[in-house]
N, C-alpha and C positions, 0 to 999 in steps of 0.2 A: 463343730467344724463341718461335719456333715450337712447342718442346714444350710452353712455357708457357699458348701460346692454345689451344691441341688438348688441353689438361687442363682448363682454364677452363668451361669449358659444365658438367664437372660440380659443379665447387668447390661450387656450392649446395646440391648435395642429398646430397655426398661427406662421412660423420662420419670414414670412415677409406681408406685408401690404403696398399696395402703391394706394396714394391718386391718381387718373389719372384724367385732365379736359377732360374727354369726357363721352359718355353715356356708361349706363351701359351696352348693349345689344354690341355697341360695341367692347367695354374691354373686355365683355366673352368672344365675336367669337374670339377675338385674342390669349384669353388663351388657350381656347379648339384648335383652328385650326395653330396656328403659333407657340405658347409658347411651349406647350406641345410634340409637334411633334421634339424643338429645342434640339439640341446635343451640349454641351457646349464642346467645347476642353477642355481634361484633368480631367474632371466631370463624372468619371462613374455613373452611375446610376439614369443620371439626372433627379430629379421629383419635379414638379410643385404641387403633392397636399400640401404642406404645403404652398403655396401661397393666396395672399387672395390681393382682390382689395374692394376701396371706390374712387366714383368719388365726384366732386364738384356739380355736377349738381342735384345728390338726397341728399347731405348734404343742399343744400340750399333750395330744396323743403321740410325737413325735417324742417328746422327753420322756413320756413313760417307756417307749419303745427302747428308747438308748439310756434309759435309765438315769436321766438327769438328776440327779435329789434336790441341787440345792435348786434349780430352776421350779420343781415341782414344791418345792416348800411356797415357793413366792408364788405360786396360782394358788396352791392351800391359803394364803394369808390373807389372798386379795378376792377370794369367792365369792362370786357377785358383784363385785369390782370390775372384774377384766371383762368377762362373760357371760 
């Protein structure tokens, strides 16, 4: 429920949201230096701030923090899988 209100503040102005397996430092640099800079064909105006990222790596330190088990069984099941 917690991750639910700690996403909440953006839901408004959020068009999209994409879970990414890698870290979060390096999912910014890609937004701020690759994404943003990108010219989609046919997309006047292209703009990234309605975009919003979650990786796997701070959801799963997030369940250990609040002590998820059964969430944390399903990253044990799927290691390597998800991330």
């Amino acid at each position: 429920m917690e991750a639910l209100e700690r996403m909440r503040q953006y839901t408004d102005e959020a068009f999209y949201i994409a879970l990414i397996p890698d870290t979060s430092s390096s999912v910014e640099n890609f937004f701020l230096e690759n994404l943003r800079k990108y010219q989609a064909p046919g997309f006047i105006g292209w703009n990234i701030r309605n975009w919003g990222f979650v990786n796997w790596p701070d959801i799963e330190e997030f369940c250990y923090k609040e002590n998820l088990k059964a969430t944390l069984n399903v990253f044990k099941q799927n290691r390597g899988q998800i991330y």
